[in-house]
C-alpha positions in Angstrom: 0.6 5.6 21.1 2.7 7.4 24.1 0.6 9.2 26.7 0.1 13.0 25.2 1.6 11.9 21.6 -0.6 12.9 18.3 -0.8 10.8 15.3 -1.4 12.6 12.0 -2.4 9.1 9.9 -1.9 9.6 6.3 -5.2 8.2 4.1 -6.1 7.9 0.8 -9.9 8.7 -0.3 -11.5 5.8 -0.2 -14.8 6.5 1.4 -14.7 4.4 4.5 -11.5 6.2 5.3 -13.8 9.5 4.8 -17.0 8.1 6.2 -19.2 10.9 8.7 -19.8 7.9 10.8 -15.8 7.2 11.5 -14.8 8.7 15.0 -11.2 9.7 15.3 -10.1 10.3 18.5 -9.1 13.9 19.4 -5.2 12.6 19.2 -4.8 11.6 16.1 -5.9 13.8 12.7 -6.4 12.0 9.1 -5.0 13.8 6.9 -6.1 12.8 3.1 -4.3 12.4 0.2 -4.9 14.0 -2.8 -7.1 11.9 -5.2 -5.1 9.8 -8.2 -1.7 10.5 -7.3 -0.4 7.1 -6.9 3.0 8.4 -6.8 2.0 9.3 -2.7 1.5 6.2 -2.2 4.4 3.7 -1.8 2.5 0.8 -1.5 1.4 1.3 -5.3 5.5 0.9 -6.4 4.8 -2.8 -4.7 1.9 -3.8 -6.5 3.6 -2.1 -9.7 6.9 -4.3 -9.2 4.8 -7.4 -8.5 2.7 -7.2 -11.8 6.1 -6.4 -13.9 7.8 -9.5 -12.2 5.4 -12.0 -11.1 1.8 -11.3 -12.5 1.4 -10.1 -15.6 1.7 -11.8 -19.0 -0.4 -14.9 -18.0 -3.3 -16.8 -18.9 -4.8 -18.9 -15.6 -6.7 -21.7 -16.3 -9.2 -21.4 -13.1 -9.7 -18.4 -10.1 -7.6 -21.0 -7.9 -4.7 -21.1 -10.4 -4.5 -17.2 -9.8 -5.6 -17.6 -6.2 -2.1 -19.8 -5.7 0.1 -17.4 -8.4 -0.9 -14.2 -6.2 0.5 -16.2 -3.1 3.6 -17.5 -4.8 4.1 -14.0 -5.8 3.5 -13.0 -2.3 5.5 -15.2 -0.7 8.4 -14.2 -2.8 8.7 -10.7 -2.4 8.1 -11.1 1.8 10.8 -13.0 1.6 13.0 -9.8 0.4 12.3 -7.7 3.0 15.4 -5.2 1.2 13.6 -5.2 -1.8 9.8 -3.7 -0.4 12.0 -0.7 1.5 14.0 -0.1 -1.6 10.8 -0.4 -4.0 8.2 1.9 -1.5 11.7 4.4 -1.2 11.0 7.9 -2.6 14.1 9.6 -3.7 12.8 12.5 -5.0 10.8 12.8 -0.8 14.2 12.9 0.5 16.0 15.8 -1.1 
């Protein structure tokens, strides 16, 4: 962070983020989400997409058969670095 900058770090709820025993230094503020509203949280459009596409409708025949699906899924969508900013975009956050 620049010298004399403030970072306001948007969290969700989980209670690590929340913990009394997390210091925060005095330049930054965490500023919490409101609980269950995925919709603030564009990382919850990836997962979404990645189930619709990749994930769902599949029987495994071992934890390593998923294991190695979950990376091929992976793999594919880092590879689209267009598609994860068009997927996490909020229209309706930009007027």
């Amino acid at each position: 962070m620049a010298p004399g900058a403030h970072a306001v770090l948007l969290i969700d709820q989980a209670g690590w983020h929340l913990s009394a025993a997390l210091v925060v230094p005095e330049t930054s503020t965490l500023l919490p989400l409101p609980s269950k509203c995925p919709e603030l949280k564009p990382v919850e459009n990836i997962w979404q997409f990645m189930r619709d596409n990749w994930l769902s409708n599949r029987i495994f025949k071992s934890y390593d058969d998923i294991l190695d699906h979950c990376c091929f899924a992976w793999n594919r969508l880092i590879d689209q670095p267009w598609r994860i900013m068009s997927i996490g975009l909020r229209r309706w956050a930009h007027g």
